[in-house]
N, C-alpha and C positions, 0 to 999 in steps of 0.2 A: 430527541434521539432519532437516528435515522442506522439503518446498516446499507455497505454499497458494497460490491462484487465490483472490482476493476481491472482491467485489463491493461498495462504499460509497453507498449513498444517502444523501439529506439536503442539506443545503447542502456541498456538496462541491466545487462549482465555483464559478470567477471569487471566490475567497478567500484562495488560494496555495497551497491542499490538496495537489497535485502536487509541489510546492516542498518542503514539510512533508515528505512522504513522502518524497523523498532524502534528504533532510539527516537525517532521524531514522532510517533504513536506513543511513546512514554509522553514526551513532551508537551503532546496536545490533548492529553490522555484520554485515549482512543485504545479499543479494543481491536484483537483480530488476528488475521493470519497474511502472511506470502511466501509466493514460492517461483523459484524459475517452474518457465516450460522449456521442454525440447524443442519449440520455434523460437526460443530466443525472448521471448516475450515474460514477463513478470505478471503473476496475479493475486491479489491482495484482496482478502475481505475485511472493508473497515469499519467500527462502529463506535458511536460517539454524538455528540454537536454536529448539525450538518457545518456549522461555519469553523469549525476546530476540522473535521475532514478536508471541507476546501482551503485551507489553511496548508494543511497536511500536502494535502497532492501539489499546489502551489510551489511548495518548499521543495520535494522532491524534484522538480523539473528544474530546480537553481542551485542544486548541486552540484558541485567538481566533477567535472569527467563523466556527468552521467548528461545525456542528452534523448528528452522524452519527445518522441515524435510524435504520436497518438497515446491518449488514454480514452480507454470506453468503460464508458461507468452505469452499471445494472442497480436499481435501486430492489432490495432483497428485505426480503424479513429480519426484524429484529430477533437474537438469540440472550433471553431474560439471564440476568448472572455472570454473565462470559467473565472470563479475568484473564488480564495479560493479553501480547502482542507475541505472537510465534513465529520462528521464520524456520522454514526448512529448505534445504538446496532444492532438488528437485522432485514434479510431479508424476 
């Protein structure tokens, strides 16, 4: 089990990027959250398998309409219990 704080630029907003990111965190079942920022940029904290994560960010970047230039990924503390994948618009 591993948790990552990640950071997405690129076309990442107003494409359903957020969206994506639950639905594909159900699917790899992964915990966590995202959110836009006001720079445009997307940030995600995910936790899970680290190879179900890399899996996860993999998949995002091969999305329709969504195109990830940079992702920077902080390797963070695990949070015991967590449940569920949340997205909220903005930070």
């Amino acid at each position: 089990m591993a948790r990552k704080h990640i950071y997405f630029s690129g076309t990442v907003q107003g494409v359903g990027f957020r969206f994506r990111c639950q639905n594909l965190a159900r699917e790899f079942y992964l915990t966590g959250w995202c959110r836009n920022l006001s720079d445009g940029r997307v940030e995600a904290e995910v936790q899970g398998m680290v190879g179900n994560i890399q899996r996860w960010i993999t998949r995002l970047g091969q999305e329709p309409f969504v195109e990830v230039t940079h992702v920077e990924i902080i390797d963070i503390p695990e949070i015991p219990g967590e449940k569920g994948f949340k997205s909220s618009y903005y930070y």
